[in-house]
C-alpha positions in Angstrom: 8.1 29.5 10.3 8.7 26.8 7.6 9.7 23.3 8.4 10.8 20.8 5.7 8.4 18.5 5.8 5.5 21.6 4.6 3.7 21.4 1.8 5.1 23.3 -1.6 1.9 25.4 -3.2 2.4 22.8 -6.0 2.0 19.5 -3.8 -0.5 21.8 -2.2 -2.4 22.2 -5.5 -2.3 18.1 -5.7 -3.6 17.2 -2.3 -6.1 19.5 -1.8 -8.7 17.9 -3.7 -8.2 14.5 -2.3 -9.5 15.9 1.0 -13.2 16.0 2.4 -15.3 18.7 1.6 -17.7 18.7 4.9 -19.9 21.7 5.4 -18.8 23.3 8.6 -21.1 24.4 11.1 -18.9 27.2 12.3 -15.5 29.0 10.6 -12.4 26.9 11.5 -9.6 28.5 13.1 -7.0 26.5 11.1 -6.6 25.3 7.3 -6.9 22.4 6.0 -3.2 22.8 4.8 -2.1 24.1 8.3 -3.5 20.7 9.7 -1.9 18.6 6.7 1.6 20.4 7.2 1.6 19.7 10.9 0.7 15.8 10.4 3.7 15.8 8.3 5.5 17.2 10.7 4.6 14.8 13.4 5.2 11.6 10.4 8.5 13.2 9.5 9.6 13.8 13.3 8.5 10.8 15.3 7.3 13.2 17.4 4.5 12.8 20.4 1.5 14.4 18.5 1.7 17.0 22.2 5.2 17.7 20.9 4.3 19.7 17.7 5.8 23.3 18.1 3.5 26.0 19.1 3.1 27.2 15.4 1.0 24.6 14.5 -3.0 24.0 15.4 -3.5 22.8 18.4 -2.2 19.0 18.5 -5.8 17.5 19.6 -6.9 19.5 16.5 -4.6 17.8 14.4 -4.6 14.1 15.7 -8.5 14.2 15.5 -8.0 15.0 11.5 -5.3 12.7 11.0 -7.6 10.1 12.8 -10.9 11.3 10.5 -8.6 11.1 7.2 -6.8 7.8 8.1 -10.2 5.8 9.0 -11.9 7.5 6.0 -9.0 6.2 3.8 -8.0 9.8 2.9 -4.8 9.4 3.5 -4.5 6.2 1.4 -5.9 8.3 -1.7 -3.3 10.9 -0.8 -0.5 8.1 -1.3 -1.7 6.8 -4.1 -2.4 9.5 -5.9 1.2 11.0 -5.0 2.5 7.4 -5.5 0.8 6.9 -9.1 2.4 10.7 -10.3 5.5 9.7 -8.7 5.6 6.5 -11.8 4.1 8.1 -14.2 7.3 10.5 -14.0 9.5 7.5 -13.6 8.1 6.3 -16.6 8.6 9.6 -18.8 12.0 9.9 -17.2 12.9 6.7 -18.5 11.4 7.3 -21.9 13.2 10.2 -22.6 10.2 12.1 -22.4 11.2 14.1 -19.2 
């Protein structure tokens, strides 16, 4: 099931390498962009992080990334990086250059 707030392939494409590369010690069950989608979810919602639907990970799966990310200032980068393309556009867009 898709939900507005997931990821396109092409924000997906943008993001990805902003986030941390750890070695895992085991397989994970869920993807990176599984994890990301549902956070926005939760942001997007206002929901209780226990209220995500059933699609998503598990929610103490995806509070404990958005937790790692957000005190590793992972999410920060995200923003700015988004934010930075985001004026860059702008810019063109008002250049004529668009």
């Amino acid at each position: 099931m898709a939900y507005t707030s997931d990821l396109t392939d092409k924000a997906w494409e943008i993001i990805e390498p902003l986030l941390p590369q750890k070695k895992q010690t085991r397989p994970s069950n869920w993807t990176k962009r599984q994890i990301l989608d549902a956070i926005l979810y939760q942001l997007k919602n206002g929901c209780n992080w226990i209220d995500l639907p059933k699609d998503f990970p598990p929610y103490s799966t995806v509070f404990w990334h958005y937790k790692q990310w957000r005190d590793a200032g992972v999410i920060t980068r995200i923003m700015k990086q988004l934010h930075g393309m985001v004026r860059e556009h702008s810019k063109k867009t008002e250049n004529g250059q668009a």
